[in-house]
C-alpha positions in Angstrom: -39.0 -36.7 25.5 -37.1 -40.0 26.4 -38.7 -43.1 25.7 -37.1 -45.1 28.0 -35.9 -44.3 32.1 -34.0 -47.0 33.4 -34.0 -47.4 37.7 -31.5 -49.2 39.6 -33.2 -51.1 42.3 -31.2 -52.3 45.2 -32.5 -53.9 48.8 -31.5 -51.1 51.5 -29.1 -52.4 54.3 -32.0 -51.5 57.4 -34.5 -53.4 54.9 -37.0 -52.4 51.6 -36.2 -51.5 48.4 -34.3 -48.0 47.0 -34.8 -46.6 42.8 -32.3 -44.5 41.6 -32.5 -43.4 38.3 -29.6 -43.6 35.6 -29.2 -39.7 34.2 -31.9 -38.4 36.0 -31.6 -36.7 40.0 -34.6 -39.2 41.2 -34.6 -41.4 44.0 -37.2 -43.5 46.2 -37.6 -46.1 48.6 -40.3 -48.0 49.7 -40.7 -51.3 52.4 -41.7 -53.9 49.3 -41.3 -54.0 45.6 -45.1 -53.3 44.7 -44.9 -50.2 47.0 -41.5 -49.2 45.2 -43.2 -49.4 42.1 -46.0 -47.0 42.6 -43.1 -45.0 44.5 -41.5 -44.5 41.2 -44.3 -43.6 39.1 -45.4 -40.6 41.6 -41.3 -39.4 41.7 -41.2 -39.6 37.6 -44.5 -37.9 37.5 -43.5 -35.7 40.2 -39.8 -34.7 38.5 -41.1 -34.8 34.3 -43.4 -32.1 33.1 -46.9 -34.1 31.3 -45.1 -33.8 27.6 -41.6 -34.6 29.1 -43.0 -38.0 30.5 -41.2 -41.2 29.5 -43.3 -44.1 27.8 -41.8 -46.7 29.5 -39.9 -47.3 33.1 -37.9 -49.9 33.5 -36.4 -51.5 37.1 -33.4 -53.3 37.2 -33.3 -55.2 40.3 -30.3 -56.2 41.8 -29.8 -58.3 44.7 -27.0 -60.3 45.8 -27.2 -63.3 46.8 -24.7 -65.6 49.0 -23.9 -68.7 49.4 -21.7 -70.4 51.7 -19.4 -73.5 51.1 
């Protein structure tokens, strides 16, 4: 069992959020970030068996930002 799962957030191009996770064939997306979180928690329970289940998910959001001079 891993303790930990670590999901790379990123804002999709045609708008909303998308989870990837590092080490680990599981994706989502969802139109805002409190969505995308219950998206992730029904794709980890939906890919880990009830024993196999990580104690804790982390999100790393990125998001770029720009500014112009």
């Amino acid at each position: 069992m891993e303790k930990e799962l670590i999901f790379l957030v990123e804002e999709a191009s045609e708008g909303g959020y998308q989870a990837k996770a590092l080490g680990h064939g599981i994706f989502t997306e969802a139109d805002t970030l409190e969505e995308l979180k219950r998206m992730v928690l029904d794709a980890v329970q939906c890919h880990f068996g009830p024993d196999e289940m990580p104690r804790v998910i982390c999100l790393h959001v990125v998001r770029d930002e720009v500014i112009t001079v």
